[in-house]
C-alpha positions as CSV (number, residue, x, y, z in Angstrom):
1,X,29.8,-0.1,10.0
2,X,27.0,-1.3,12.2
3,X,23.9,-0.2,12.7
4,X,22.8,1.7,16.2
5,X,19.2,0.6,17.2
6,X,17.1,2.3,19.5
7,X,16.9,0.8,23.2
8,X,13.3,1.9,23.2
9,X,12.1,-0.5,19.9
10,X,11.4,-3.6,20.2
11,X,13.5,-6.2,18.7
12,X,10.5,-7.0,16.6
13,X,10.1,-3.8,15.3
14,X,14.6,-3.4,14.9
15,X,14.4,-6.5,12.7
16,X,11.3,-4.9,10.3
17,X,14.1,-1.9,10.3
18,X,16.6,-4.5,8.8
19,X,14.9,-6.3,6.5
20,X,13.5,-3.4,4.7
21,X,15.3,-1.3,2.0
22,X,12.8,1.1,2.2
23,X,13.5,4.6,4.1
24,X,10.5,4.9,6.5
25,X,8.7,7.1,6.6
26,X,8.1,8.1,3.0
27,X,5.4,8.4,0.2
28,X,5.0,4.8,-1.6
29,X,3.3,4.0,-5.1
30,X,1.1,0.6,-4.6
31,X,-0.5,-0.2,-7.7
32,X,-3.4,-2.4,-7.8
33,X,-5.2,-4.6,-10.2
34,X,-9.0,-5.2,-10.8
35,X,-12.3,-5.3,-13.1
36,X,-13.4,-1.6,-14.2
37,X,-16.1,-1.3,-12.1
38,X,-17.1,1.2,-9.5
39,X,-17.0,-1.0,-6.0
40,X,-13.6,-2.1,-7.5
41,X,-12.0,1.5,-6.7
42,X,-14.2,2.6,-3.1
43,X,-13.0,-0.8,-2.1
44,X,-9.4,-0.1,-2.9
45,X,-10.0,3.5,-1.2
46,X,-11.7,2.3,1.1
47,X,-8.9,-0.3,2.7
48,X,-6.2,1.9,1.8
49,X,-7.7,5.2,3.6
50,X,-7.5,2.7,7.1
51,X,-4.2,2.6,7.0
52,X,-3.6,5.9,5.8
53,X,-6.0,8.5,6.8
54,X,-4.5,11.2,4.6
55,X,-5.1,9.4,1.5
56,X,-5.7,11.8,-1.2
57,X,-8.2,9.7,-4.1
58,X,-7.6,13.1,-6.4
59,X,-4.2,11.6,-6.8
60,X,-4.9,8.2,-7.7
61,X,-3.5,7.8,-11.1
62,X,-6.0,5.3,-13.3
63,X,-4.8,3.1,-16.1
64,X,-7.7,1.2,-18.0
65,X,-6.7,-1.9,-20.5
66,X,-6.4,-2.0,-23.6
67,X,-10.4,-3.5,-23.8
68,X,-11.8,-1.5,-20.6
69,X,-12.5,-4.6,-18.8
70,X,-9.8,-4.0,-16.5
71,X,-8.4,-1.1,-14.4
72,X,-5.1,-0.5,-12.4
73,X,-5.0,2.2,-9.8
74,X,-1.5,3.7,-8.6
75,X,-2.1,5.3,-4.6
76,X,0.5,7.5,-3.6
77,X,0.2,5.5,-0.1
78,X,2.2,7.5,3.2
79,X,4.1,4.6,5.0
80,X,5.1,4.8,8.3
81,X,6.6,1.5,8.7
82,X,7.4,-1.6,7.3
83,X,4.3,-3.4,9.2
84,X,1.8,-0.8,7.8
85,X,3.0,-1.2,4.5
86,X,2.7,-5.2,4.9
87,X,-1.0,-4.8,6.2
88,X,-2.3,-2.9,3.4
89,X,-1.4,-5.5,0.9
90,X,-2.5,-8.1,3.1
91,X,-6.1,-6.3,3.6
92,X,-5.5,-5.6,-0.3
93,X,-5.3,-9.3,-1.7
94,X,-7.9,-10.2,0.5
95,X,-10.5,-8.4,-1.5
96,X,-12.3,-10.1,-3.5
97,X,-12.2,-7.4,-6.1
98,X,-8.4,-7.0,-6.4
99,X,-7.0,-9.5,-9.2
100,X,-3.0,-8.2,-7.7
101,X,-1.4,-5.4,-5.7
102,X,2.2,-4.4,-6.2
């Protein structure tokens, strides 16, 4: 069975379609790694509330370690598309503050 594609994508934007096996649009978890310090989560919230306006930091679930040195935070991120998704981790390990992102 083949896949119809919409005349009115680009072909850019019909082979993001392909090579993701996520259903867009839909609610993603991106879980991110850094020190447990206060400008580590505003900068996480900060980046990920320009690609998603609707952000809700209420829902950000927060996991310290086991010593408190370190802190994960899991977003409940709203993805559009496969290029959004892609630029929030790419703005994401950019920061200086974020040790990894998943």
């Amino acid at each position: 069975m083949s896949k119809k594609t919409n005349p009115e994508k680009s072909n850019q934007e019909n082979q993001a379609d392909e090579e993701s096996l996520i259903d867009f649009p839909c609610e993603f978890p991106v879980k991110v790694m850094g020190a447990a310090i206060p400008e580590f989560h505003d900068s996480v919230h900060k980046i990920a509330r320009q690609h998603d306006a609707r952000l809700n930091e209420e829902e950000t679930k927060i996991q310290h370690s086991k010593t408190g040195k370190y802190v994960s935070l899991t977003l409940n991120f709203h993805a559009e598309d496969k290029p959004q998704l892609d630029a929030l981790y790419k703005d994401l390990t950019n920061c200086e503050l974020v040790l990894w992102a998943l």
